[in-house]
Every structure is written in structure tokens, then in C-alpha cells.
N, CA, C and O atoms as a Maestro MAE file, in Angstrom:
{
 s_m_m2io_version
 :::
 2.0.0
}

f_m_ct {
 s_m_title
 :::
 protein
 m_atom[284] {
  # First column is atom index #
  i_m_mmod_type
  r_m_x_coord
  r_m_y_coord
  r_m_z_coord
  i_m_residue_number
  s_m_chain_name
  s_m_pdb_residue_name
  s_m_pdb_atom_name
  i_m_atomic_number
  :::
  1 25 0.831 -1.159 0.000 1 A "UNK " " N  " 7
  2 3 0.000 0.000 0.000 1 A "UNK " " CA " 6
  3 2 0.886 1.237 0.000 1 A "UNK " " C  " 6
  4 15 1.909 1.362 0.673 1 A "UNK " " O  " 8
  5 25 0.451 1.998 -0.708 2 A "UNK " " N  " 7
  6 3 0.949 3.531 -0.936 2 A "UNK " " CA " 6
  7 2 0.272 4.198 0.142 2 A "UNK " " C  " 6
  8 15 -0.814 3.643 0.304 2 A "UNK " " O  " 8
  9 25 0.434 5.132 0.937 3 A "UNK " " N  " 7
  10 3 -0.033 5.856 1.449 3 A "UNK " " CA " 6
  11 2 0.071 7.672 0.820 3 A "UNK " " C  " 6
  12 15 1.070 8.282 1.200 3 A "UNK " " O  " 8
  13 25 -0.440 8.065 0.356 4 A "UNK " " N  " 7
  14 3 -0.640 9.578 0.880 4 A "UNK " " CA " 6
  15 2 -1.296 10.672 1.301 4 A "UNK " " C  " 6
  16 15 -2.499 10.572 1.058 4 A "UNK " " O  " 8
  17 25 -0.986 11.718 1.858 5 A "UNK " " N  " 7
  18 3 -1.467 11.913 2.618 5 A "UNK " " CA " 6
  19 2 -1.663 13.719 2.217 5 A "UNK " " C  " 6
  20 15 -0.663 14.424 2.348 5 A "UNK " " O  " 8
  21 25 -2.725 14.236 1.833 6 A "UNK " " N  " 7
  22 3 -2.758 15.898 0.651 6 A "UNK " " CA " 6
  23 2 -3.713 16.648 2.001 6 A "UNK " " C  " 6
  24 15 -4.574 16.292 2.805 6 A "UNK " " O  " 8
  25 25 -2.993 17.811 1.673 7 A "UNK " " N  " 7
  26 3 -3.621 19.294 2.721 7 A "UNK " " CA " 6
  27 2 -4.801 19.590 1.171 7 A "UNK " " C  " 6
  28 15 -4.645 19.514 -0.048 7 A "UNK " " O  " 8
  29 25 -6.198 20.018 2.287 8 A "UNK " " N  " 7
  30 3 -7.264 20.388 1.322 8 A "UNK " " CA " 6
  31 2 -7.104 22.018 1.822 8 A "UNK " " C  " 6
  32 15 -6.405 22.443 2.742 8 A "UNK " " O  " 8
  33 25 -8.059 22.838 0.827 9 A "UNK " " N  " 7
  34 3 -7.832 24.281 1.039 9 A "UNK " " CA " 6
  35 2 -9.654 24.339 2.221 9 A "UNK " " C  " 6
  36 15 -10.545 25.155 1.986 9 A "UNK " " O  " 8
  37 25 -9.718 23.453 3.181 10 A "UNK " " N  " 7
  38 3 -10.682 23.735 3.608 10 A "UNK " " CA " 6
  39 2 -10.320 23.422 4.764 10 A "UNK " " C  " 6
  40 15 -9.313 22.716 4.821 10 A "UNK " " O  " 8
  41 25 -11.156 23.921 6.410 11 A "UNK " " N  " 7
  42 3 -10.381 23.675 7.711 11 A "UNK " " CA " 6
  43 2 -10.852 22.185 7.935 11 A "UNK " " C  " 6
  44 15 -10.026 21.513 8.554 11 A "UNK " " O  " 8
  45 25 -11.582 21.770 7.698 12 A "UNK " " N  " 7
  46 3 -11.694 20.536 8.198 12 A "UNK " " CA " 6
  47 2 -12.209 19.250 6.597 12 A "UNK " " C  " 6
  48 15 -12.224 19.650 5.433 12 A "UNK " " O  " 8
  49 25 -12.447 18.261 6.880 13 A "UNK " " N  " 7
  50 3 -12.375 17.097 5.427 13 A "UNK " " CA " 6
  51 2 -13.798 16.436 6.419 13 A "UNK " " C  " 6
  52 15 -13.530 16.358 7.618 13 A "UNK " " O  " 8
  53 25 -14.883 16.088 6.120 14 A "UNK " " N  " 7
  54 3 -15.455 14.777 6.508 14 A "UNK " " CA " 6
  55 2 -15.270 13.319 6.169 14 A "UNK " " C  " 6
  56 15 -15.159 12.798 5.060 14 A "UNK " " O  " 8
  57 25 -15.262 12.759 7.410 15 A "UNK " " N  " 7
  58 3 -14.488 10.702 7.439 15 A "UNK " " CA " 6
  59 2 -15.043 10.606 5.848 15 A "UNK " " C  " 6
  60 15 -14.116 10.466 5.050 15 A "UNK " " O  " 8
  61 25 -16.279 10.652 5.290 16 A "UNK " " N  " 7
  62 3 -16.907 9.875 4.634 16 A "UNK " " CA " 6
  63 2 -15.957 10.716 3.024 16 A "UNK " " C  " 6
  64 15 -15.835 10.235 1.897 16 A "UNK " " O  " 8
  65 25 -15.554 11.778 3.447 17 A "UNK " " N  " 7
  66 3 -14.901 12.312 2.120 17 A "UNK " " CA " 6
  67 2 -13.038 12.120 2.685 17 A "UNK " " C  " 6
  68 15 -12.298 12.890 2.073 17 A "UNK " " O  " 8
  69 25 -12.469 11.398 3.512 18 A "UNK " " N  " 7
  70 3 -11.436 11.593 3.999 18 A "UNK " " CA " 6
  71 2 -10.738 10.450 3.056 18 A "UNK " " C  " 6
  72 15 -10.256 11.153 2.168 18 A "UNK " " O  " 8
  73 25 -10.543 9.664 2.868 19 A "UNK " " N  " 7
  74 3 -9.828 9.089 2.363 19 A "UNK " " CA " 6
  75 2 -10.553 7.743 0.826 19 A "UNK " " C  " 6
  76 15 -11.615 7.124 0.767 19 A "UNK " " O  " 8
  77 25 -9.225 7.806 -0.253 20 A "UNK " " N  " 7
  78 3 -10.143 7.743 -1.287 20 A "UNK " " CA " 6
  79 2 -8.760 6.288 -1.886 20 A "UNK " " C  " 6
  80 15 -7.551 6.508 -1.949 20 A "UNK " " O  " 8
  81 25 -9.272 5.254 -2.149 21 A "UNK " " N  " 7
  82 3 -8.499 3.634 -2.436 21 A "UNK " " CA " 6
  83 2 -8.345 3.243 -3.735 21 A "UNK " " C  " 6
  84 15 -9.411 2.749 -4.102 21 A "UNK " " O  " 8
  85 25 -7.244 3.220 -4.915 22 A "UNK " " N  " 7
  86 3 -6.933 3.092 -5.550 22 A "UNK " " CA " 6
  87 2 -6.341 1.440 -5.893 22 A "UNK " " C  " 6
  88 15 -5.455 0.934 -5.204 22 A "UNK " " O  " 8
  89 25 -6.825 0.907 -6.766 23 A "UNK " " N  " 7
  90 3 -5.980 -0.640 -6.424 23 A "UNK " " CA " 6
  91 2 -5.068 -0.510 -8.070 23 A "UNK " " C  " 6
  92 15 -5.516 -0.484 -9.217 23 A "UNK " " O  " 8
  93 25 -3.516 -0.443 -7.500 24 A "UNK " " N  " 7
  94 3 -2.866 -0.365 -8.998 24 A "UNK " " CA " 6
  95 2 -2.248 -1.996 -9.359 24 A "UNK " " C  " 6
  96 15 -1.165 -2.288 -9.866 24 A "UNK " " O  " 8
  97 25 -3.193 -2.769 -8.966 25 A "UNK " " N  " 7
  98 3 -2.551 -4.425 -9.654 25 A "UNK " " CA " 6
  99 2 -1.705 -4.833 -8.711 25 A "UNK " " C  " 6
  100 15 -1.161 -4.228 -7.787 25 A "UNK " " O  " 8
  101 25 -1.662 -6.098 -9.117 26 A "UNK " " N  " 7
  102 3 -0.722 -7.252 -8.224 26 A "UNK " " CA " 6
  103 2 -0.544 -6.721 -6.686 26 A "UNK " " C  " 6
  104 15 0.526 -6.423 -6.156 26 A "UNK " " O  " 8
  105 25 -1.606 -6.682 -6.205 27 A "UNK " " N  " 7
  106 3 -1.364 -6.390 -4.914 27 A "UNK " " CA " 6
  107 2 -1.309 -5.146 -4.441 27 A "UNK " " C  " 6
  108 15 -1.721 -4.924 -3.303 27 A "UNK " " O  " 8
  109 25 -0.917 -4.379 -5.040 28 A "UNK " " N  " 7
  110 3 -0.714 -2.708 -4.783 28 A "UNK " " CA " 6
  111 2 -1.737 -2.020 -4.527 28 A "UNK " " C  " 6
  112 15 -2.677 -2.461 -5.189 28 A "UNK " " O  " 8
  113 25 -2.047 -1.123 -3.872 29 A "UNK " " N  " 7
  114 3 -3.085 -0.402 -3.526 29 A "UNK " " CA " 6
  115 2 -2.265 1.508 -3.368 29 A "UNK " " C  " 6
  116 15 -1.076 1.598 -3.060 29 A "UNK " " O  " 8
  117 25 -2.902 2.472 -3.564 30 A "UNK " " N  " 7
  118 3 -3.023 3.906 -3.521 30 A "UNK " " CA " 6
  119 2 -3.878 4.252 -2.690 30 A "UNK " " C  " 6
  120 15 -5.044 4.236 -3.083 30 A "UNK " " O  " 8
  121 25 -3.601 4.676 -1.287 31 A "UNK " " N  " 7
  122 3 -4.547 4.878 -0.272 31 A "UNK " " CA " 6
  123 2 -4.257 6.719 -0.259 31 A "UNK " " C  " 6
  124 15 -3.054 6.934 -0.104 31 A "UNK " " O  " 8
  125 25 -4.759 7.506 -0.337 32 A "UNK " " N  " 7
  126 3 -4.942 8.608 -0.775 32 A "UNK " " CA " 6
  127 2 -5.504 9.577 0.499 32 A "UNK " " C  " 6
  128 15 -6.402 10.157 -0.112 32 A "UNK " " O  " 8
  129 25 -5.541 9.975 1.494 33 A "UNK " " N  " 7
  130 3 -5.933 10.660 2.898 33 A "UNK " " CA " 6
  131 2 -5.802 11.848 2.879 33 A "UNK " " C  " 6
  132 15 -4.744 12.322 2.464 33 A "UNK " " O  " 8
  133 25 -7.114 12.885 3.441 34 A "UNK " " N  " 7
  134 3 -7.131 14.420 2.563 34 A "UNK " " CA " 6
  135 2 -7.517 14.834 3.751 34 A "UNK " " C  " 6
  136 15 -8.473 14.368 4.370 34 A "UNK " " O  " 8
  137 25 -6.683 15.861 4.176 35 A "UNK " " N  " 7
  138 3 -6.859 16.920 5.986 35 A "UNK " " CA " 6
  139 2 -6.861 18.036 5.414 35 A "UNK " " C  " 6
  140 15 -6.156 18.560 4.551 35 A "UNK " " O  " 8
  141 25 -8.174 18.482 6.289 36 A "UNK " " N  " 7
  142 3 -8.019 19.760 6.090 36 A "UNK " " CA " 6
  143 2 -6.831 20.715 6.512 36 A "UNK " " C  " 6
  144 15 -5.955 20.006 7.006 36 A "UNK " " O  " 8
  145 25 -6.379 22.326 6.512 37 A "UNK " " N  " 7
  146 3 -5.377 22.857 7.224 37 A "UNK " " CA " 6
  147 2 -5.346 22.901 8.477 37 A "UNK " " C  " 6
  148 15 -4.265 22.917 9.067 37 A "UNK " " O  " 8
  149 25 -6.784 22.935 9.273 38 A "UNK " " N  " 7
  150 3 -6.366 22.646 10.541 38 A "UNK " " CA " 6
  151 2 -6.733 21.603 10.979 38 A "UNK " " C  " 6
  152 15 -7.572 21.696 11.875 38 A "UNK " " O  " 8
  153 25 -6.322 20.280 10.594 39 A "UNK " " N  " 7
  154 3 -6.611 19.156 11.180 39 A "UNK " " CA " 6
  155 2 -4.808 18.493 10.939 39 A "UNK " " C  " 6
  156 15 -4.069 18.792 10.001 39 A "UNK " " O  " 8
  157 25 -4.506 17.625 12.010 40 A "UNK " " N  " 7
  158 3 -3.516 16.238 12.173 40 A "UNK " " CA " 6
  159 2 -3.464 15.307 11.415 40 A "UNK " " C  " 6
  160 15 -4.010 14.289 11.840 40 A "UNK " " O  " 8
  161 25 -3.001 15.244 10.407 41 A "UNK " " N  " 7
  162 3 -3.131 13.571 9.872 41 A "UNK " " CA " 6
  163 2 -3.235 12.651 11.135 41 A "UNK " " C  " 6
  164 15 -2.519 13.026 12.063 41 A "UNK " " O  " 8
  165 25 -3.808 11.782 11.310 42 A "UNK " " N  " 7
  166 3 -3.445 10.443 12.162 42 A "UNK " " CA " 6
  167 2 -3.711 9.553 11.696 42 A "UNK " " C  " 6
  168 15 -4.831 9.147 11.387 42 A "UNK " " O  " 8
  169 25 -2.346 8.921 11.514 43 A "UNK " " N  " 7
  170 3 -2.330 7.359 10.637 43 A "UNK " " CA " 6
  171 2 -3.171 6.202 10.936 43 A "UNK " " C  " 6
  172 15 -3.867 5.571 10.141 43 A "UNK " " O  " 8
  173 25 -3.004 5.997 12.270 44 A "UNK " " N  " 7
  174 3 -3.880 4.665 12.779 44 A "UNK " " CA " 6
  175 2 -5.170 4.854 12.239 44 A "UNK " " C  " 6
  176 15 -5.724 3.860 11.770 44 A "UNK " " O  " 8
  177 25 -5.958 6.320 12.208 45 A "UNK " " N  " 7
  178 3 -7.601 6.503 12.006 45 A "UNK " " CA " 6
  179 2 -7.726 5.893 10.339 45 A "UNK " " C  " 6
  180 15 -8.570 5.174 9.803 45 A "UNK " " O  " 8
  181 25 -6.266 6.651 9.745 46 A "UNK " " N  " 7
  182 3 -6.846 6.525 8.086 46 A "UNK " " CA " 6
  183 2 -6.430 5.298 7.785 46 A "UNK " " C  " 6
  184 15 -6.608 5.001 6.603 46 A "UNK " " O  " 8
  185 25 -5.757 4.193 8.695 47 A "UNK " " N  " 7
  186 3 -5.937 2.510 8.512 47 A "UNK " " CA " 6
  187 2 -7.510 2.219 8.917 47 A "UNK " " C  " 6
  188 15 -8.272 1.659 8.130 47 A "UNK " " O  " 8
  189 25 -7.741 2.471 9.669 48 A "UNK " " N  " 7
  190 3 -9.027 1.716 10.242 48 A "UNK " " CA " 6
  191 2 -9.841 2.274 9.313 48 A "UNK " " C  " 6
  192 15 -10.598 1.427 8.837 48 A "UNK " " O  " 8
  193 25 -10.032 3.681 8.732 49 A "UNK " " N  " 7
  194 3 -11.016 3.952 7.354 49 A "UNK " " CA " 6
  195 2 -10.649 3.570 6.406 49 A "UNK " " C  " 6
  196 15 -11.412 3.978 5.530 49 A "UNK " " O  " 8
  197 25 -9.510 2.702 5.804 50 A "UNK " " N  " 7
  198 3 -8.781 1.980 4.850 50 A "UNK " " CA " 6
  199 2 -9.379 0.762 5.141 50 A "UNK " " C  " 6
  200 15 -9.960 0.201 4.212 50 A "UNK " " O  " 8
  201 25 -9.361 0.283 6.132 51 A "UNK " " N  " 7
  202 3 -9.974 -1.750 6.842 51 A "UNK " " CA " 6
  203 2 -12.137 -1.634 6.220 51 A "UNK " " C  " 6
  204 15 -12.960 -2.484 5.880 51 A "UNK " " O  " 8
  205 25 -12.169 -0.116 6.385 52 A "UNK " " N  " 7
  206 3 -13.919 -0.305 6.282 52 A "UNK " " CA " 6
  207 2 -14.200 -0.230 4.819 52 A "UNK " " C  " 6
  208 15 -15.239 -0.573 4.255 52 A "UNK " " O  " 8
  209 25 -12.870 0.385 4.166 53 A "UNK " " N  " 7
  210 3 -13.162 0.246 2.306 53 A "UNK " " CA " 6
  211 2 -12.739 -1.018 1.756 53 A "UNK " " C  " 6
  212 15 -12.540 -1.242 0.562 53 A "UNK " " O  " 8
  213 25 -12.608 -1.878 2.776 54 A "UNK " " N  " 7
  214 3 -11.920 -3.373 2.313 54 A "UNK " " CA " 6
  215 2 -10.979 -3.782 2.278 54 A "UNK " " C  " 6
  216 15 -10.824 -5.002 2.227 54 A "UNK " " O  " 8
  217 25 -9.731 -2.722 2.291 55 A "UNK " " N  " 7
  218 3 -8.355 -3.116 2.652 55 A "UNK " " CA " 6
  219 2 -7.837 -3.264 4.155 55 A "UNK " " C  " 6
  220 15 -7.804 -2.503 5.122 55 A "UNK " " O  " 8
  221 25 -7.371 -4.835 3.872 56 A "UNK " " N  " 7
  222 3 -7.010 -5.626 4.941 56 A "UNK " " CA " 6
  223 2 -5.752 -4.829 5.441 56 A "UNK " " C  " 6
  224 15 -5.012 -4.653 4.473 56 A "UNK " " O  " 8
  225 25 -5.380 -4.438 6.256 57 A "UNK " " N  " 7
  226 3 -4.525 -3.827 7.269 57 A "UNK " " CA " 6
  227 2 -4.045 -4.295 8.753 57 A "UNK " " C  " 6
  228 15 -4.767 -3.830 9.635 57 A "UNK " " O  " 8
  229 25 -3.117 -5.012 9.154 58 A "UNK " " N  " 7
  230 3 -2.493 -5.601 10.077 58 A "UNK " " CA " 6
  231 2 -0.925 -4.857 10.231 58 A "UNK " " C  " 6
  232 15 0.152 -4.798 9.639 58 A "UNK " " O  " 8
  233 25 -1.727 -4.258 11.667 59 A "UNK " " N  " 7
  234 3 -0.662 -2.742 12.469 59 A "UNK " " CA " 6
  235 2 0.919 -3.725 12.487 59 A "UNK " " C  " 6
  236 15 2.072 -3.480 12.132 59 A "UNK " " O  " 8
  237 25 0.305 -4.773 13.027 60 A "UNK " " N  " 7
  238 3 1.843 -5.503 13.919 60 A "UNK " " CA " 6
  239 2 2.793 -5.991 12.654 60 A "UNK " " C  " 6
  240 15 4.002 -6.175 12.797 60 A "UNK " " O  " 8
  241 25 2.176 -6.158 11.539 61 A "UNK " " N  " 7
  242 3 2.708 -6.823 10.148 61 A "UNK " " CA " 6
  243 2 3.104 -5.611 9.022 61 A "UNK " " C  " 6
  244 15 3.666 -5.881 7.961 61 A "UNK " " O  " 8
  245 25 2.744 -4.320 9.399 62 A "UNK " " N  " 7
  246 3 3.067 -3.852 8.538 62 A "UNK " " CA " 6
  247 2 4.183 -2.685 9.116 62 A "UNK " " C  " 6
  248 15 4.214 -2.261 10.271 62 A "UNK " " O  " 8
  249 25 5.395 -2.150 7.615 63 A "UNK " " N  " 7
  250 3 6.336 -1.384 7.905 63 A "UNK " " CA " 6
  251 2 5.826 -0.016 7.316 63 A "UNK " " C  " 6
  252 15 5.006 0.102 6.405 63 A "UNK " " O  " 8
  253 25 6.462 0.998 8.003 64 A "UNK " " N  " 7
  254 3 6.000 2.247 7.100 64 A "UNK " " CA " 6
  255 2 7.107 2.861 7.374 64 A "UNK " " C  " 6
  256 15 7.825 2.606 8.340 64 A "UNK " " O  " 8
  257 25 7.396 4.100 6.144 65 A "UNK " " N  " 7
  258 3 8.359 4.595 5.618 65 A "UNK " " CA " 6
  259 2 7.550 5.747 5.212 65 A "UNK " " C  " 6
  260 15 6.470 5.704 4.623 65 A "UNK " " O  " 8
  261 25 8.539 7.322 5.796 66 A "UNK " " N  " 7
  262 3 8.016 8.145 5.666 66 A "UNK " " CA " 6
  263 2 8.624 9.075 4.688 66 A "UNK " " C  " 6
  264 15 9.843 9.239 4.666 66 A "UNK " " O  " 8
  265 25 8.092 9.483 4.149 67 A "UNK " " N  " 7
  266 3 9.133 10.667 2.992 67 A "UNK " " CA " 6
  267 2 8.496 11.741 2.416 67 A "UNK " " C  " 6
  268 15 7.485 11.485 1.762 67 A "UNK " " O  " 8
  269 25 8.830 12.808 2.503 68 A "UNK " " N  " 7
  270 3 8.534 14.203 2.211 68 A "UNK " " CA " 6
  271 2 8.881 14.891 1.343 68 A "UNK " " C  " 6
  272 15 10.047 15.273 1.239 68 A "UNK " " O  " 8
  273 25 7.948 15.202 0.528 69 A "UNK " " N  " 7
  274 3 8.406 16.574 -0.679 69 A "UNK " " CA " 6
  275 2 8.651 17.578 -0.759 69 A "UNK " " C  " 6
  276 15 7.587 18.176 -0.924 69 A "UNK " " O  " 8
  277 25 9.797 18.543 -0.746 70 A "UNK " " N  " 7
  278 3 9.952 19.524 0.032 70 A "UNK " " CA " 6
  279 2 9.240 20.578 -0.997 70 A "UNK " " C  " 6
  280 15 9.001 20.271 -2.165 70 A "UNK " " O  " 8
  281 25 8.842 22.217 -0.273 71 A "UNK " " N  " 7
  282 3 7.840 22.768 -0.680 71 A "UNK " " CA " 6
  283 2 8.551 23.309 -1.959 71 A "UNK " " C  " 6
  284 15 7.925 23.987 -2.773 71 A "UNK " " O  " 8
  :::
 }
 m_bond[283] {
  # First column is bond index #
  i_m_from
  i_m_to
  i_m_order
  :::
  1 1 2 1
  2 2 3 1
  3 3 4 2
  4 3 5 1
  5 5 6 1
  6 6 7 1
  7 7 8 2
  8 7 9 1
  9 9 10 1
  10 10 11 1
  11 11 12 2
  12 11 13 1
  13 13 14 1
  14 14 15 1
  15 15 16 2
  16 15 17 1
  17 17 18 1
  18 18 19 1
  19 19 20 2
  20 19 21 1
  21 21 22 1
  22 22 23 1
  23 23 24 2
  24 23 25 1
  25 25 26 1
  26 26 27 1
  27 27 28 2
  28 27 29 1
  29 29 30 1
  30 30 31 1
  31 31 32 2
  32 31 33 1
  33 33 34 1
  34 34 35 1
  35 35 36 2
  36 35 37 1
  37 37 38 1
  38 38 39 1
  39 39 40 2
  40 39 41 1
  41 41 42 1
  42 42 43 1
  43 43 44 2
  44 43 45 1
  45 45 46 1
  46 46 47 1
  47 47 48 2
  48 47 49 1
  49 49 50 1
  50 50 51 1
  51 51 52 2
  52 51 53 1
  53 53 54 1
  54 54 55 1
  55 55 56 2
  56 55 57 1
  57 57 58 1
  58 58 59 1
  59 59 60 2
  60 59 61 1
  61 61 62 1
  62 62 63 1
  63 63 64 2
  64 63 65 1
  65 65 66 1
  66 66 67 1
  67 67 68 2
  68 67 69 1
  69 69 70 1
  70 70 71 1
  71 71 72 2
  72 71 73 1
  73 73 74 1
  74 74 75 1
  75 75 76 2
  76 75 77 1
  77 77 78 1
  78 78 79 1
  79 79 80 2
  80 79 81 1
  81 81 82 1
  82 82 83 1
  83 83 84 2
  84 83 85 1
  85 85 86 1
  86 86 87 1
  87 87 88 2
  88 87 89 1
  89 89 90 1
  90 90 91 1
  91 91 92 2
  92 91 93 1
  93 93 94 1
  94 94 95 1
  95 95 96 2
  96 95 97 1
  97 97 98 1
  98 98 99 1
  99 99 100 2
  100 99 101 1
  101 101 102 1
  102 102 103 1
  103 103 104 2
  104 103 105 1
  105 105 106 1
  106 106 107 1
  107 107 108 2
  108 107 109 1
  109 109 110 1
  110 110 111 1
  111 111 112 2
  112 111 113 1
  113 113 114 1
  114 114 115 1
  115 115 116 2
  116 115 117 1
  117 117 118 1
  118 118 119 1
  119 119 120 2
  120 119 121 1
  121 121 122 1
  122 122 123 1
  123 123 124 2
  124 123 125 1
  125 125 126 1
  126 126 127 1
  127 127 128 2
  128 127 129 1
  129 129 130 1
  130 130 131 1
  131 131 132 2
  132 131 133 1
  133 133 134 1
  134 134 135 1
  135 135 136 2
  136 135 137 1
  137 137 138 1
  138 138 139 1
  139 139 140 2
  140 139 141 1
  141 141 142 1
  142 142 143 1
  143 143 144 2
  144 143 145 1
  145 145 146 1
  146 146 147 1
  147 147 148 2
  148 147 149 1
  149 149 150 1
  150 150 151 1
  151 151 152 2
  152 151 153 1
  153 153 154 1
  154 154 155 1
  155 155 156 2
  156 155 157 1
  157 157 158 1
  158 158 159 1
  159 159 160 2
  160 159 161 1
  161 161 162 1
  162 162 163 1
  163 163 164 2
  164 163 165 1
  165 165 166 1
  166 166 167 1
  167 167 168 2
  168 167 169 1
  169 169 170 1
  170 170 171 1
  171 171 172 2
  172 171 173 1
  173 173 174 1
  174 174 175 1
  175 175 176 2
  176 175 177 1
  177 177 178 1
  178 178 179 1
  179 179 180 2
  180 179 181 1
  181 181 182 1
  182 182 183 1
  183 183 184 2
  184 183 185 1
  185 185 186 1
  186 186 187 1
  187 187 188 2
  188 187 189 1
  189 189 190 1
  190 190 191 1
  191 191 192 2
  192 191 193 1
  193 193 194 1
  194 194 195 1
  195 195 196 2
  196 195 197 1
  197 197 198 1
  198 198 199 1
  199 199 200 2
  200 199 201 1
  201 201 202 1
  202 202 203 1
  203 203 204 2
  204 203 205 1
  205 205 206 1
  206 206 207 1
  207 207 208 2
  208 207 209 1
  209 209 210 1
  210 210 211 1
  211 211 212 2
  212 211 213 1
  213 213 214 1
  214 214 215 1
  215 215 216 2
  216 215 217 1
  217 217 218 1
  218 218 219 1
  219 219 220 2
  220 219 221 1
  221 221 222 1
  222 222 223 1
  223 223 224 2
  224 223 225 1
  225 225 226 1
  226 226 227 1
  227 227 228 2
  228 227 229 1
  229 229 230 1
  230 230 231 1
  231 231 232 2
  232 231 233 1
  233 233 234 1
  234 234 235 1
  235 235 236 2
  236 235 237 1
  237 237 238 1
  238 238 239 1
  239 239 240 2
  240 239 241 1
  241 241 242 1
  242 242 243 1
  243 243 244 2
  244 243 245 1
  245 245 246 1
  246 246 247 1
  247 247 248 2
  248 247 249 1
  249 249 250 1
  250 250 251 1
  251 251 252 2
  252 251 253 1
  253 253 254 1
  254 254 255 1
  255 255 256 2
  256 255 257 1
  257 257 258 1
  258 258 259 1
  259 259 260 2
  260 259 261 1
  261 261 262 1
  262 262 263 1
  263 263 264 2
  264 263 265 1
  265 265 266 1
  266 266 267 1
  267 267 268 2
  268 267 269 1
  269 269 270 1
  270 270 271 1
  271 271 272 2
  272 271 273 1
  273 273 274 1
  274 274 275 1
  275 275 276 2
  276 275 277 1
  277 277 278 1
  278 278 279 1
  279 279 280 2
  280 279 281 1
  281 281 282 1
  282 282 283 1
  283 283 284 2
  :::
 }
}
């Protein structure tokens, strides 16, 4: 799974518009997570709204790697 994670130009995102699942083949998935400017990303929430769109997600099994685009 890809994760990313985009600032919207609005203060807050609703769960049901928060995150949007891409499946690019053989396994791969594009998990896509949209905060408003004044909101926190928090990872654990946008797994568990990732587990209710059908992607299987296991905290203890999985690695994550963080990397940033600078402005």
C-alpha cells in the first residue's frame, strides 16, 4: 500500500470524504488521505477507514516509511 497523505484548502475534510483507495494491480493499492489545514493527519484513524473500504490492514505486520516533498 501507498499511502498519501494531501492538505485540502478547507479547515476541516469529513471521514466519509477523507480518504479515497486506488488498487494499482498485483497487490498494490493507492490509499490517498485528505486533511483539512487545521486538522492532524493520524495514521492509525486513516488505517481503520482503509480496513472499512476493504483493505485488509495488520498494524503488527506492517512497515511504514516516511518521505517528504519539500515545498
Amino acid at each position: 500500500m501507498l499511502l498519501t497523505i494531501q492538505s485540502a484548502d478547507v479547515p476541516a475534510v469529513a471521514d466519509d470524504q477523507r480518504v479515497r483507495l486506488e488498487d494499482l494491480g498485483q497487490g498494490f493499492y493507492r490509499l490517498t488521505a485528505l486533511y483539512g489545514y487545521m486538522e492532524t493527519p493520524n495514521v492509525p484513524r486513516i488505517m481503520n477507514l482503509a480496513a472499512k473500504w476493504g483493505l485488509p490492514v495488520e498494524p503488527t505486520k506492517t512497515s511504514f516509511y516516511l518521505g517528504r516533498e519539500p515545498f
